[in-house]
N, C-alpha and C positions, 0 to 999 in steps of 0.2 A: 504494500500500500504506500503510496503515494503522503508527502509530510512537507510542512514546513521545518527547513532547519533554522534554527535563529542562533547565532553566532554572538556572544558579546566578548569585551576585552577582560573583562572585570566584573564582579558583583555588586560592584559602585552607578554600571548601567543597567540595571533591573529597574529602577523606576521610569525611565522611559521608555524600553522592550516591553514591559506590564502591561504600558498601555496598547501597544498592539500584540501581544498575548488577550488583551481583551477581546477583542475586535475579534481575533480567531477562535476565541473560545465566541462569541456571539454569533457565528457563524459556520460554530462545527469543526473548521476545519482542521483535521490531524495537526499537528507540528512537535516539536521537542525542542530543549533550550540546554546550550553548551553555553559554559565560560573556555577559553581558551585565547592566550595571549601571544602573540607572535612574539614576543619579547621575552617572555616566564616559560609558556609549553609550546616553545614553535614545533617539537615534534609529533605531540599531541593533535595541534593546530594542523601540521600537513598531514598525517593520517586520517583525521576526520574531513579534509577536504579531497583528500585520495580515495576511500571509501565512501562519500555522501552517495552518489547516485545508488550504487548497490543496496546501500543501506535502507533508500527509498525516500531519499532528503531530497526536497527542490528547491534549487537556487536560479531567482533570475531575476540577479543585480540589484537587489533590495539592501539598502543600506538605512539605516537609522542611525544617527547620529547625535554623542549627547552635548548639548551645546555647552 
């Protein structure tokens, strides 16, 4: 099955991915939620962007950003 994967850098940006973890939960739709730092677990970080499709994670270029 098919997911949103949502990528943060940090657990410092859970309040603004929240708000669209709302949205997907108001809407059903699958997703799952990773912390992984390119800087702390870049190897972490490229195995989960190595495996997302298999996994059944959809990525398409959605970025949030916390101001």
């Amino acid at each position: 099955m098919k997911k949103i994967g949502i990528v943060m850098g940090s657990d410092s940006d859970m309040p603004v991915v929240s708000k669209a973890i709302d949205i997907l939960k108001q809407f059903e739709v699958p997703y799952e939620v990773h912390i992984y730092s390119a800087h702390r677990t870049p190897a972490e970080a490229k195995e989960f962007s190595e495996k997302a499709r298999e996994n059944g994670n959809f990525f398409k270029n959605i970025f949030l950003k916390k101001a």
